[in-house]
C-alpha positions in Angstrom: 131.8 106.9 -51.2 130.1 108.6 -48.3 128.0 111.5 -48.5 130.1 113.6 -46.7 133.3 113.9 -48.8 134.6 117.4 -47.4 135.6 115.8 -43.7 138.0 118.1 -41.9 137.8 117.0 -38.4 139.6 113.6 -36.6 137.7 112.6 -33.3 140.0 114.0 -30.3 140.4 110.8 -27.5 137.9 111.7 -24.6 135.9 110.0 -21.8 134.8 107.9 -23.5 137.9 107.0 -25.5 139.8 106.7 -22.6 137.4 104.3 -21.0 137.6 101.9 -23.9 141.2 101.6 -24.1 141.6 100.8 -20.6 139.8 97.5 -21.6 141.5 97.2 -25.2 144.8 97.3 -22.7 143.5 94.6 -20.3 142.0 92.4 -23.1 142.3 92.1 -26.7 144.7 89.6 -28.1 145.4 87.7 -31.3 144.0 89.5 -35.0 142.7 93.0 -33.9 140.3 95.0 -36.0 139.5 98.7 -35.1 136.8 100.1 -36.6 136.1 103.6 -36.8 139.7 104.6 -35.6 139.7 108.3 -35.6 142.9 109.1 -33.9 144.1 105.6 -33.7 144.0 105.5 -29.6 142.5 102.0 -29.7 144.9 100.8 -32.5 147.9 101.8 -30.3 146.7 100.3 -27.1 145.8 96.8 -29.0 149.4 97.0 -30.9 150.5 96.7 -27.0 149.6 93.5 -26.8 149.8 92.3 -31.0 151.1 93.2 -34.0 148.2 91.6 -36.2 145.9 94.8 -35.9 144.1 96.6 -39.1 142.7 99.6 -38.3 139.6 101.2 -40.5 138.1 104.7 -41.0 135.8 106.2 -43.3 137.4 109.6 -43.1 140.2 110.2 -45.2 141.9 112.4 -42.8 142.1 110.3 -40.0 143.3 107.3 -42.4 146.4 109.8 -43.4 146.9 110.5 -39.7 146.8 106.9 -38.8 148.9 105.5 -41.6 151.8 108.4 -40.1 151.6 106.9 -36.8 152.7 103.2 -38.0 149.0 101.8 -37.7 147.9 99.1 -40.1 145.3 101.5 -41.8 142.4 101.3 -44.6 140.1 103.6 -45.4 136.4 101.5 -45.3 132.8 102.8 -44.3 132.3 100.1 -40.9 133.4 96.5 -42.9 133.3 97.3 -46.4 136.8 97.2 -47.6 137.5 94.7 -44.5 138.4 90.7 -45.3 138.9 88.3 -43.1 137.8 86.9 -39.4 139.1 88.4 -36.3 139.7 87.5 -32.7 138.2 91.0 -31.5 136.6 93.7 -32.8 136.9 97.1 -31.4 134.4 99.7 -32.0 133.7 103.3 -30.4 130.8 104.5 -32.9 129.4 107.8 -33.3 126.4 107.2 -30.3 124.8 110.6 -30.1 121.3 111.3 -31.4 121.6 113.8 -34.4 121.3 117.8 -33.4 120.8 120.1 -36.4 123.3 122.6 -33.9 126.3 120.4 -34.1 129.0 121.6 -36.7 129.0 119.6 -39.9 132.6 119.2 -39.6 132.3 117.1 -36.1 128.8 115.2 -37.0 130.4 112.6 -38.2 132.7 111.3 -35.4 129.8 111.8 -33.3 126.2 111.5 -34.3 124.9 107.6 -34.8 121.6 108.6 -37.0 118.5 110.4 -36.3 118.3 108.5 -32.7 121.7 107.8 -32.1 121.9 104.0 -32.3 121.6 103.3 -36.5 125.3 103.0 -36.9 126.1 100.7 -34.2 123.1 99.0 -35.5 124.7 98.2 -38.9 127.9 97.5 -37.3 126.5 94.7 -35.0 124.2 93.2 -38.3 127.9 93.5 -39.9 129.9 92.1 -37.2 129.6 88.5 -37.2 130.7 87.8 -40.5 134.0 89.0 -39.6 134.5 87.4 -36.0 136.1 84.1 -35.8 134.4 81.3 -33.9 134.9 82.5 -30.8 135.5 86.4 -31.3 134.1 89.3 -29.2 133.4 92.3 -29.5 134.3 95.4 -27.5 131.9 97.7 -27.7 131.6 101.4 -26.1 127.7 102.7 -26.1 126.3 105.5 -23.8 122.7 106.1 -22.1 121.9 108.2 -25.1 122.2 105.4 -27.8 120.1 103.2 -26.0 119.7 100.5 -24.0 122.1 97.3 -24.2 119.1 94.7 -24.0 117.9 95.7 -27.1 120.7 96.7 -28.9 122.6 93.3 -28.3 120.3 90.8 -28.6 121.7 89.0 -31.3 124.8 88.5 -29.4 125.9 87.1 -25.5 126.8 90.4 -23.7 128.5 91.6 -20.7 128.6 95.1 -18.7 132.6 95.5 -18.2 132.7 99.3 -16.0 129.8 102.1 -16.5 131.2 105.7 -15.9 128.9 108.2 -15.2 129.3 111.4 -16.8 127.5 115.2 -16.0 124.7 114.4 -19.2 125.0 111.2 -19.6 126.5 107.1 -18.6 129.0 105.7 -20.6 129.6 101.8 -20.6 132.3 99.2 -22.4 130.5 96.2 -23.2 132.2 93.0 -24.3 130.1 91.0 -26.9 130.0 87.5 -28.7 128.1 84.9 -30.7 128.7 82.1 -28.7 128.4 82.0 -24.7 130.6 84.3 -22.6 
């Protein structure tokens, strides 16, 4: 189980929420996986377009909150409780650099590791064994986690829209194994 047991808080939709399901809305088809769900926006937008969508969360609360809004919902740290291949995976991971000021209670939907990119790092090692042949990725990353060159190098990527924000850039990303 992870470390932090006593989670209160559900990540709120923002900017960068917002900016991701514009593309889930325009793209995703076929088996869906959401990882990291939070309030299940992304969920909702890709049950727009399919019914074959499993959405997973490591916190407890938002799993409960999920499961109440008819999502497909288990409760898995990134892939571990996940089986199978899907045609897209959706992820808006927890991107900032960790700040010893930030409430305990809200660290987790937000901070990424000590330099803001380890999460998504495990997620994209994790990734591939769960994409089917010619899967992508949808991927939402901002100018604080790093830069896309070297986090997606393993994979064929593509800048989709960059939104620039007052401390930082936000971009959605679409990612595969094979050619895009």
């Amino acid at each position: 189980m992870h470390p932090m047991k006593k989670i209160i808080m559900i990540y709120e939709p923002r900017e960068d929420s917002f900016l991701l399901e514009k593309h889930v809305k325009k793209l995703v088809n076929g088996k869906i996986l959401d990882v990291g769900t939070g309030s299940g926006i992304q969920a909702l937008a890709a049950l727009e377009k399919t019914k074959d969508v499993l959405a997973v969360d490591l916190n407890p609360r938002a799993v409960e909150f999920c499961k109440k809004k008819g999502i497909n919902v288990i409760l898995s740290d990134l892939f571990e409780n996940v089986k199978g291949k899907f045609d897209w995976i959706i992820f808006n991971p927890p991107y900032l650099p960790e700040d010893s000021r930030e409430p305990e209670d809200s660290r987790l939907a937000t901070t990424g590791g000590k330099k803001g990119d380890e999460i998504l790092k495990r997620f994209l090692e994790e990734a591939k064994e769960h994409l089917n042949e010619n899967g992508k990725i949808l991927v939402l990353i901002s100018s604080l986690t790093g830069k896309a060159e070297d986090l997606f190098k393993d994979y064929s990527w593509k800048l989709l829209e960059r939104e620039n924000l007052f401390m930082e850039k936000l971009e959605v990303y679409v990612l595969s194994i094979s050619k895009l």
